[in-house]
ZANU-179657 format. One record per atom (N, C-alpha, C): residue number from 1; residue in one letter; atom name; z, x, y. Coordinates in nm, 2 decimals. Each point is the difference from the previous one (the first is absolute). Layout:
> NUM, A, CA, Z, X, Y
...
% end
This chain:
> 1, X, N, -2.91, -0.21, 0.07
> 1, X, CA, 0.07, 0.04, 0.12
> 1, X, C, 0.14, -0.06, 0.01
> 2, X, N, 0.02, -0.09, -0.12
> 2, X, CA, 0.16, -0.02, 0.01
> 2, X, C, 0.01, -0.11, 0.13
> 3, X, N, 0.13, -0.08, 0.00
> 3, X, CA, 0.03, -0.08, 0.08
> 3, X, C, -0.11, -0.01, 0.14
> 4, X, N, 0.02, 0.07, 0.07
> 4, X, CA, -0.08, 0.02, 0.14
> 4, X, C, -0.15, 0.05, 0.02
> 5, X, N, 0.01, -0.04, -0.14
> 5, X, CA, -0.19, -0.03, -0.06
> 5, X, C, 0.00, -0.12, 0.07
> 6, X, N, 0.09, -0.07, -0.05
> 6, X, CA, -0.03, -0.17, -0.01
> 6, X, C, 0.11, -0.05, 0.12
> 7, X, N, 0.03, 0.03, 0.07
> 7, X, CA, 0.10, -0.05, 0.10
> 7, X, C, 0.02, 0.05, 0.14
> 8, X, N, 0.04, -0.08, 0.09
> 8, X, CA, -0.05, 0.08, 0.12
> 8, X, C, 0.19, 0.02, 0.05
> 9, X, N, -0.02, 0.09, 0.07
> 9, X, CA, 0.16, 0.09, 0.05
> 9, X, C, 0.09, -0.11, 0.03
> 10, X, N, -0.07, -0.12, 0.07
> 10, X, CA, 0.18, -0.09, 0.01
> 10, X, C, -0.03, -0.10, -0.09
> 11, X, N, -0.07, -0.03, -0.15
> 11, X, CA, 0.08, -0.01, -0.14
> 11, X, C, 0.08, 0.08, -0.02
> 12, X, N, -0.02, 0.12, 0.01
> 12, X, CA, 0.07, 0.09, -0.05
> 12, X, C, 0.17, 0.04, 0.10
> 13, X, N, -0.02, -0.03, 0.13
> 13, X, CA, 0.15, 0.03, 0.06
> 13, X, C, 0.05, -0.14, 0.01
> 14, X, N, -0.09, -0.12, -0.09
> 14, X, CA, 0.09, -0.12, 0.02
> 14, X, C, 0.09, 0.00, -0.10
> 15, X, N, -0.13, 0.08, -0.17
> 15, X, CA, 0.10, -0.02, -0.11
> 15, X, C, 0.13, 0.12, -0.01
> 16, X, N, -0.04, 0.09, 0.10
> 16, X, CA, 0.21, 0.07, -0.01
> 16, X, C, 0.03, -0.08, 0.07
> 17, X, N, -0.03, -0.06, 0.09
> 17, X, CA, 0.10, -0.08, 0.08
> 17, X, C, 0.06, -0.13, -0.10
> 18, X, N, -0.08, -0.02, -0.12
> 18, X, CA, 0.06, -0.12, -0.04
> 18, X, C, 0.14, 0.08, -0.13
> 19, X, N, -0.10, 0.15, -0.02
> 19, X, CA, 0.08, 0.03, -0.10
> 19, X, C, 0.16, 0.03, 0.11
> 20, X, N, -0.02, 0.06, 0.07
> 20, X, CA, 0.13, 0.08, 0.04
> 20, X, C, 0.09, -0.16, 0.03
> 21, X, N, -0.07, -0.15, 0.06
> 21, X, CA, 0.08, -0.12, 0.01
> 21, X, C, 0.06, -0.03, -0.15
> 22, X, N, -0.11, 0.00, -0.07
> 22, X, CA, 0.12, -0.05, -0.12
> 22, X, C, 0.09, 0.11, -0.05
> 23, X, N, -0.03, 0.11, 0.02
> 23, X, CA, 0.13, 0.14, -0.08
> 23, X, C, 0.10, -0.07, 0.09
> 24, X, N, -0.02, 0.00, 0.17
> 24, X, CA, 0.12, -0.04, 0.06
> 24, X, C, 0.06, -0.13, -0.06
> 25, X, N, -0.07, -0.09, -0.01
> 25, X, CA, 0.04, -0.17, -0.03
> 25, X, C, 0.10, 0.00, -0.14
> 26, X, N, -0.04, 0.13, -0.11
> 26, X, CA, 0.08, 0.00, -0.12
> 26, X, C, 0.06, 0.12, 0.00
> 27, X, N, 0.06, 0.05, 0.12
> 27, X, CA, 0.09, 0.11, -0.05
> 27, X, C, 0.16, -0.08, -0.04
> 28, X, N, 0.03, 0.09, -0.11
> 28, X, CA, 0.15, -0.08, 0.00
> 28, X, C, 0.05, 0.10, 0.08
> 29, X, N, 0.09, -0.05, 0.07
> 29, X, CA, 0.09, 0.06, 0.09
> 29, X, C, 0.12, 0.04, -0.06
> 30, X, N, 0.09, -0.09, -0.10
> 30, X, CA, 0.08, 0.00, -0.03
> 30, X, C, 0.01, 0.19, -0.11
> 31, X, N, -0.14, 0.02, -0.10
> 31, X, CA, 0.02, 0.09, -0.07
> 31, X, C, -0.04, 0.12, 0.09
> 32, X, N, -0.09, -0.01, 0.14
> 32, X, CA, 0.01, 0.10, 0.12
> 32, X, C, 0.15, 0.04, -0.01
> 33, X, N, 0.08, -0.09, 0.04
> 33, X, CA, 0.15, 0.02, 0.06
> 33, X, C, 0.08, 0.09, -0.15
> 34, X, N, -0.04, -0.06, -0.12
> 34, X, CA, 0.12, 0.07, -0.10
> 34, X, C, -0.09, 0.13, -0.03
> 35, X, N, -0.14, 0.00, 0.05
> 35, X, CA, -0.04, 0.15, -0.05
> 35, X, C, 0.11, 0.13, 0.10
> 36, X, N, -0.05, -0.09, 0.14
> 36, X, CA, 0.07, 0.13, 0.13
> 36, X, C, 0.15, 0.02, -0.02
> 37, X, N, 0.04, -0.12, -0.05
> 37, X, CA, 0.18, 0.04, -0.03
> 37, X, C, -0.01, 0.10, -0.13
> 38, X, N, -0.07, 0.01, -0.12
> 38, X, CA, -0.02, 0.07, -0.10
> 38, X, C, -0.04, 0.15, 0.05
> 39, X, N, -0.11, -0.02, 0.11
> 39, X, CA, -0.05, 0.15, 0.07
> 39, X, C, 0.13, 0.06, 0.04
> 40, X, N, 0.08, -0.10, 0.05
> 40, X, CA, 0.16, 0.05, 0.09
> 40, X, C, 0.09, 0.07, -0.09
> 41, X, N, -0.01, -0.12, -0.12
> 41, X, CA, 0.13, 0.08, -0.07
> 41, X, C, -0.04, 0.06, -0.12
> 42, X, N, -0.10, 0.05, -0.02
> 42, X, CA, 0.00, 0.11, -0.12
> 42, X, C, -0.02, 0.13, 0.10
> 43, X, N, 0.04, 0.08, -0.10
> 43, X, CA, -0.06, 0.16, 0.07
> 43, X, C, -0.12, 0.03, -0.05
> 44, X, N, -0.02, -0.02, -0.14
> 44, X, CA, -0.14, 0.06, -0.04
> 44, X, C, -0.16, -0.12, -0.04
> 45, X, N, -0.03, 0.02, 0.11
> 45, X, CA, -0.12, -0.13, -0.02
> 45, X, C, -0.12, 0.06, -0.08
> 46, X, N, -0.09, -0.03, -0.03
> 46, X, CA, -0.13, 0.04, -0.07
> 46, X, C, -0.06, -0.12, 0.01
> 47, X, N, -0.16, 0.01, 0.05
> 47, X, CA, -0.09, -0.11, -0.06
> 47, X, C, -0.14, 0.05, -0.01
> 48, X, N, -0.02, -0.07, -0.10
> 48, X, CA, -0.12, 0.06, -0.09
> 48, X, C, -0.13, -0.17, -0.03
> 49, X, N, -0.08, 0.08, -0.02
> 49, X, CA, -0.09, -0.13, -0.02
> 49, X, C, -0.15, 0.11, -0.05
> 50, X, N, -0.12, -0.08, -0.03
> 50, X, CA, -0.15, 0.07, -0.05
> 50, X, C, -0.07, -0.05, 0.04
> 51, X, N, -0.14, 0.07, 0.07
> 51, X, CA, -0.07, -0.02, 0.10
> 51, X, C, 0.02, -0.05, 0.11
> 52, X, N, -0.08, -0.11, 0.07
> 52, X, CA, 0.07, -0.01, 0.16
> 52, X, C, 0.15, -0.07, 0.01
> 53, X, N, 0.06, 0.01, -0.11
> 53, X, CA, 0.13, -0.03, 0.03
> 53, X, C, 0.08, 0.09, 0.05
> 54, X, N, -0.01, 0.11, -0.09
> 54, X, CA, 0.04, 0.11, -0.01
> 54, X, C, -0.03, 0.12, 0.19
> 55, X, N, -0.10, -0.07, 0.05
> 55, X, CA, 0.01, 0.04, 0.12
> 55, X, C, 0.13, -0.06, 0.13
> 56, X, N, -0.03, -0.18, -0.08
> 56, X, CA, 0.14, -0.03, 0.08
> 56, X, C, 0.10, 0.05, -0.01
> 57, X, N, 0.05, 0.09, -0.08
> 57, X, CA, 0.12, 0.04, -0.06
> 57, X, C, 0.00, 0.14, 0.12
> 58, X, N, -0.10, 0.06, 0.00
> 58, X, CA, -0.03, 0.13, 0.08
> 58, X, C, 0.09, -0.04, 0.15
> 59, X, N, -0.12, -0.10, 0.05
> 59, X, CA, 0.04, -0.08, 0.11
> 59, X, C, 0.14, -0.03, 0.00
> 60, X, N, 0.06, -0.07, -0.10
> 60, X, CA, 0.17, -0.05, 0.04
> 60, X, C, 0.02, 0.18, 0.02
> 61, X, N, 0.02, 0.08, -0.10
> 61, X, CA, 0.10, 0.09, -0.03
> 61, X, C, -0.06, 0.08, 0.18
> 62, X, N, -0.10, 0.02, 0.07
> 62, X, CA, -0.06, 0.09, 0.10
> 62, X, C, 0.08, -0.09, 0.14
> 63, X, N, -0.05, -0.15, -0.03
> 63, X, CA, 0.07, -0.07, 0.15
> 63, X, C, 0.18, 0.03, -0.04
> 64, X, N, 0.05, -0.04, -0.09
> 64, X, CA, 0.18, 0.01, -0.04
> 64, X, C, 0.04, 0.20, 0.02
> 65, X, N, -0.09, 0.06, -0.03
> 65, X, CA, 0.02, 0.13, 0.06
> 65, X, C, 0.04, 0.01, 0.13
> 66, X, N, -0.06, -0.02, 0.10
> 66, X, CA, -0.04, -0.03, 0.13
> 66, X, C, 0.15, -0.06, 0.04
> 67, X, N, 0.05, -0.09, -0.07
> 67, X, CA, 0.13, -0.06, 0.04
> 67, X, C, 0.13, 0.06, -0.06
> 68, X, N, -0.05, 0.12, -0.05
> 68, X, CA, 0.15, 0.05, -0.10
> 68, X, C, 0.00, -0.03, -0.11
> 69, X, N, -0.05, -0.10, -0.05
> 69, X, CA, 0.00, 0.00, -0.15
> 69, X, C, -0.10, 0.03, -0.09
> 70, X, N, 0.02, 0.08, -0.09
> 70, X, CA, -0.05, 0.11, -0.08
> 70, X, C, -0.02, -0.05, -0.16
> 71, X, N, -0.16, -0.04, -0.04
> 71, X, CA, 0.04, -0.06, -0.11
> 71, X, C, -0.10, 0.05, -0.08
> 72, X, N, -0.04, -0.02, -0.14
> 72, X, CA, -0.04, 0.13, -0.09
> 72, X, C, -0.15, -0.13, -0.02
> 73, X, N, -0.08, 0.11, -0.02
> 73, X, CA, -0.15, -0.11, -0.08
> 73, X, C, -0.08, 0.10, -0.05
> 74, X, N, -0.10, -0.04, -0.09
> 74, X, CA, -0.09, 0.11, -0.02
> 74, X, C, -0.11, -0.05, -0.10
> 75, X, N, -0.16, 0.05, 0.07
> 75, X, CA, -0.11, -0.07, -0.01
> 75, X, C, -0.03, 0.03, -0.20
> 76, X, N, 0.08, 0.09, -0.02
> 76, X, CA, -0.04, 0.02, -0.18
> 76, X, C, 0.11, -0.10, -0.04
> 77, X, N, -0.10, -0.11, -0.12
> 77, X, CA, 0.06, -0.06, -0.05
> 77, X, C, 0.11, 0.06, -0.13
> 78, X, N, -0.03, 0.07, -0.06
> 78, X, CA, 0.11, 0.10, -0.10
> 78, X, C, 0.11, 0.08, 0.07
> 79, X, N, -0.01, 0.00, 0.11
> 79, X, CA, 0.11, 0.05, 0.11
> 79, X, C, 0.10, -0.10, -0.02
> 80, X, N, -0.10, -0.10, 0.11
> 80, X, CA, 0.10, -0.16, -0.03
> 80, X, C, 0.07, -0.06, -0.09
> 81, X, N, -0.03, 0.02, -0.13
> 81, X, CA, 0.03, -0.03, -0.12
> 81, X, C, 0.13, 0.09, 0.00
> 82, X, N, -0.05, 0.11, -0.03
> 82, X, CA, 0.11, 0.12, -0.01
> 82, X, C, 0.15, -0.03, 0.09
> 83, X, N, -0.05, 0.00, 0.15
> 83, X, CA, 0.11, -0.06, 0.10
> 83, X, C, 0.09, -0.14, -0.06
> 84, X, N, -0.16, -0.08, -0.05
> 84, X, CA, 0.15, -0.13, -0.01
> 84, X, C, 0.08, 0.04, -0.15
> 85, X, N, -0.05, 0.06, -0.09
> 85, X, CA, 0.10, 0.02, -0.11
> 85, X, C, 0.15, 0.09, 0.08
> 86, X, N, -0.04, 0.05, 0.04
> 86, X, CA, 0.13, 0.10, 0.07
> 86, X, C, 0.10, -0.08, 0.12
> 87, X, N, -0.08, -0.08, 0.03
> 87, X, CA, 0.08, -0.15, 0.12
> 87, X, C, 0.12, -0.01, -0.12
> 88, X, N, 0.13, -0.01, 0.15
> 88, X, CA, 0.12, -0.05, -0.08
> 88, X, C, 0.02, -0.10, 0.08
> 89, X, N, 0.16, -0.10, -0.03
> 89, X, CA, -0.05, -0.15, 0.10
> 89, X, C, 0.04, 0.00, 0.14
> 90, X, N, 0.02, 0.17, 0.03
> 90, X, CA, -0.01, 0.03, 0.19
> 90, X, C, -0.05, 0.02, 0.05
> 91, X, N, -0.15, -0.03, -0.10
> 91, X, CA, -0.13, 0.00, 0.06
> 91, X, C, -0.09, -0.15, -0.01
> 92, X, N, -0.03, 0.01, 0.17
> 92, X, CA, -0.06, -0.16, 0.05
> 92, X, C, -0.17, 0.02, -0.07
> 93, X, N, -0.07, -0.05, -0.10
> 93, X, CA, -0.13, 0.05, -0.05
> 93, X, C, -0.11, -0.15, 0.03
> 94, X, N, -0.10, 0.04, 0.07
> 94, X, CA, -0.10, -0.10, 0.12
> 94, X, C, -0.11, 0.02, -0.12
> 95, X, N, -0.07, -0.12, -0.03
> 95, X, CA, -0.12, 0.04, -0.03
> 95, X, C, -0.12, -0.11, 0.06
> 96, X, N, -0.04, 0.08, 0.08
> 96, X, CA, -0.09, -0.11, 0.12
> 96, X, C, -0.12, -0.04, -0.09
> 97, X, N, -0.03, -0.13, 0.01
> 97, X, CA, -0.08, -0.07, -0.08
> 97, X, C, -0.15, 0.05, 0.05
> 98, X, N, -0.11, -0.05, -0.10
> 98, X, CA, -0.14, 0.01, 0.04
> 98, X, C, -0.04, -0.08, -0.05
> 99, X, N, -0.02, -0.07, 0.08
> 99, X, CA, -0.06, -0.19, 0.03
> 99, X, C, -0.10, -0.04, 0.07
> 100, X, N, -0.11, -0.03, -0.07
> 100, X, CA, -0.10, -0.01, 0.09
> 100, X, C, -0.04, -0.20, 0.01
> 101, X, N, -0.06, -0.09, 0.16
> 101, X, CA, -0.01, -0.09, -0.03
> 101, X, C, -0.13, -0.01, -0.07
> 102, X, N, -0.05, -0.13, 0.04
> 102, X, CA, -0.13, -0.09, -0.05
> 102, X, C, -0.12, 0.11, 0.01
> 103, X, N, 0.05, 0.07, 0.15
> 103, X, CA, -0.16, 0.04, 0.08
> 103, X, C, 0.04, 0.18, -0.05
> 104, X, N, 0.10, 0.02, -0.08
> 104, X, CA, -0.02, 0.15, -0.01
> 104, X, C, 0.10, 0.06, 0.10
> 105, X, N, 0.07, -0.05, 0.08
> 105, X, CA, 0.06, 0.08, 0.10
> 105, X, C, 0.15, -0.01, -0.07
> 106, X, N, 0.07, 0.10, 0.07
> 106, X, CA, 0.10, 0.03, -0.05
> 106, X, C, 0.10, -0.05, 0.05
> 107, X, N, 0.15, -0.09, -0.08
> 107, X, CA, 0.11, -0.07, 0.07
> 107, X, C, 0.13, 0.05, -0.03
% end
């Protein structure tokens, strides 16, 4: 039955609560700030990543739509490929990590 075989619901909303404290406790701020200046001054962004990375990428490009900025991704990895060989250097290229901790969750 997986996790909530063995655990009752506030294990379970303590441990996001502990995960989402430490994502916050170790975000660098500083490479936040040079990505968004990067989102500002290129015209052509792309980010690409595989498996649930690859959905964050969805996410950035779907919320940055929403604000005017328009940026390229795509769930085939030979797409991806294809796209970054054709990237020249006025293009900003993201490749969101997939990182999982101790317990399997993703950071």
């Amino acid at each position: 039955m997986g996790y909530m075989g063995s655990h009752s619901m506030d294990d379970y909303f303590h441990t996001i609560q502990e995960d989402l404290k430490a994502a916050y406790e170790n975000l660098d701020w500083e490479a936040i700030d040079r990505f968004v200046e990067d989102l500002v001054r290129y015209e052509k962004v792309a980010a690409f990543g595989l498996m649930f990375s690859e959905t964050a990428a969805v996410d950035l490009q779907v919320k940055l739509g929403y604000n005017g900025k328009f940026i390229v991704t795509n769930m085939n990895d030979s797409k991806q490929i294809e796209y970054l060989r054709n990237a020249d250097e006025d293009t900003l290229r993201k490749k969101t990590p997939n990182k999982r901790n101790k317990k399997g969750m993703l950071q």
